[in-house]
C-alpha positions as CSV (number, residue, x, y, z in Angstrom):
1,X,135.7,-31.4,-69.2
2,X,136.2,-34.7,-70.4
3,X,138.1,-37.9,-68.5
4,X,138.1,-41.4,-69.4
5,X,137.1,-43.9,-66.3
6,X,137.1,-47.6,-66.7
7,X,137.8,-47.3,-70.2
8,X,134.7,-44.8,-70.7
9,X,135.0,-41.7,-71.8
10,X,132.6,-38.9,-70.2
11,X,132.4,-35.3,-71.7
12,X,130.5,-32.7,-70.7
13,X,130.8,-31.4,-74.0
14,X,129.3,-34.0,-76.0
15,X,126.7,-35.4,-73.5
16,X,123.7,-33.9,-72.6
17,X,122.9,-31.8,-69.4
18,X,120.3,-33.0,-67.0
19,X,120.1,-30.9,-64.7
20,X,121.8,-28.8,-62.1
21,X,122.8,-27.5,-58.6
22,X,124.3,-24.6,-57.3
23,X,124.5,-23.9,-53.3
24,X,124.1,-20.2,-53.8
25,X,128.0,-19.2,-52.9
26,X,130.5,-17.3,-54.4
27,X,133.1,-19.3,-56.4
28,X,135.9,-17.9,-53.9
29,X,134.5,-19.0,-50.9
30,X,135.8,-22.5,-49.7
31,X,131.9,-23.8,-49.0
32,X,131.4,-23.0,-53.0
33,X,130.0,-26.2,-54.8
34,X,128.2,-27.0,-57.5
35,X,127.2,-30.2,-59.5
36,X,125.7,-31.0,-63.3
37,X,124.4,-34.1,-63.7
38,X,124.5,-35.3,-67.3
39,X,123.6,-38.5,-69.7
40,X,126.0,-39.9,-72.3
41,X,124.3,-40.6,-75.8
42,X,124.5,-44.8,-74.2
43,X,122.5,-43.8,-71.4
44,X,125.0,-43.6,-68.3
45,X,125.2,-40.9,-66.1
46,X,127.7,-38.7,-64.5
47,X,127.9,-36.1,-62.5
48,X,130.4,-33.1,-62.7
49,X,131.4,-31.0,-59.7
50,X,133.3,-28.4,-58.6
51,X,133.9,-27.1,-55.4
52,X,136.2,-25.1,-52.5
53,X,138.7,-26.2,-49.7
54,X,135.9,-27.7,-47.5
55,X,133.6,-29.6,-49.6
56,X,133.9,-33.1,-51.0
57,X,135.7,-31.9,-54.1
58,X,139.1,-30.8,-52.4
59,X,142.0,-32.2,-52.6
60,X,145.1,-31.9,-50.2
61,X,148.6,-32.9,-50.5
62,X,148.9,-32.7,-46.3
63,X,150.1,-29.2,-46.2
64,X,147.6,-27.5,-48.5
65,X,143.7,-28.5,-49.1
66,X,142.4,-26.5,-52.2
67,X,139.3,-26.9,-54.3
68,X,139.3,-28.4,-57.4
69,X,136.7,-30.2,-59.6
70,X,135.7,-33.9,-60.8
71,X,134.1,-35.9,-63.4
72,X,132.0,-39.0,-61.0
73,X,129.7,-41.5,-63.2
74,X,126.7,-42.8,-60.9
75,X,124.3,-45.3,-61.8
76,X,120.8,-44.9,-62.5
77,X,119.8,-45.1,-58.9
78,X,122.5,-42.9,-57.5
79,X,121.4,-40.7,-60.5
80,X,117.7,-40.8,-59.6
81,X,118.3,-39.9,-55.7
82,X,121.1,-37.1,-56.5
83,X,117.5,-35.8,-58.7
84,X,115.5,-36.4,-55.6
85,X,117.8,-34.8,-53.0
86,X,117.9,-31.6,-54.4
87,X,114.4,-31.3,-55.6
88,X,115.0,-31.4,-59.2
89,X,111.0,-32.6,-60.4
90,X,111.3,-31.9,-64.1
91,X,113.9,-33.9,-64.5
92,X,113.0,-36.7,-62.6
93,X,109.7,-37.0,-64.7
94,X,111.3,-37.1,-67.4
95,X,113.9,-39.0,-67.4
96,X,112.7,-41.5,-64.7
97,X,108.7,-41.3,-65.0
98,X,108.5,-45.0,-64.6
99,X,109.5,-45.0,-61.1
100,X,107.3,-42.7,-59.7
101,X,103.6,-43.1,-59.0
102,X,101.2,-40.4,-57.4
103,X,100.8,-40.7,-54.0
């Protein structure tokens, strides 16, 4: 998928895939979600996603809600805690070592 945002262009095609997340449901149910966070060869981040009816990736035109998906660039930080949240180690080692220290 590919959309241009504030001039930007982000494509999950041509950037490269950090990591990922999955919550374990089938595509047809309307909890489904998943997200792939991703880095642009300049260094920004985005996250794709895709989800059902009643997650934050639906849309609704007030009659209908229905699932759909969504290209949403984050900053380092949002990128960094969206790593953190869902446990995602490897990645955060290596692509933010310098903000971590051992406890």
């Amino acid at each position: 998928m590919k959309k241009i945002i504030n001039k930007k262009m982000y494509d999950t095609d041509k950037a490269i895939l950090v990591d990922e997340y999955w919550n374990g449901l089938g595509s047809s149910d309307f909890r489904y979600f998943s997200e792939e966070l991703y880095i642009t060869k300049r260094g920004e981040f985005f996250l794709y996603g895709s989800g059902g009816a009643m997650t934050n990736y639906a849309k609704s035109n007030g009659k209908s809600t229905w699932g759909s998906s969504e290209i949403i660039p984050l900053s380092p930080d949002e990128a960094y805690e969206w790593l953190e949240e869902y446990n995602k180690t490897e990645a955060i080692e290596e692509y933010f070592s310098d903000r971590i220290q051992e406890a």
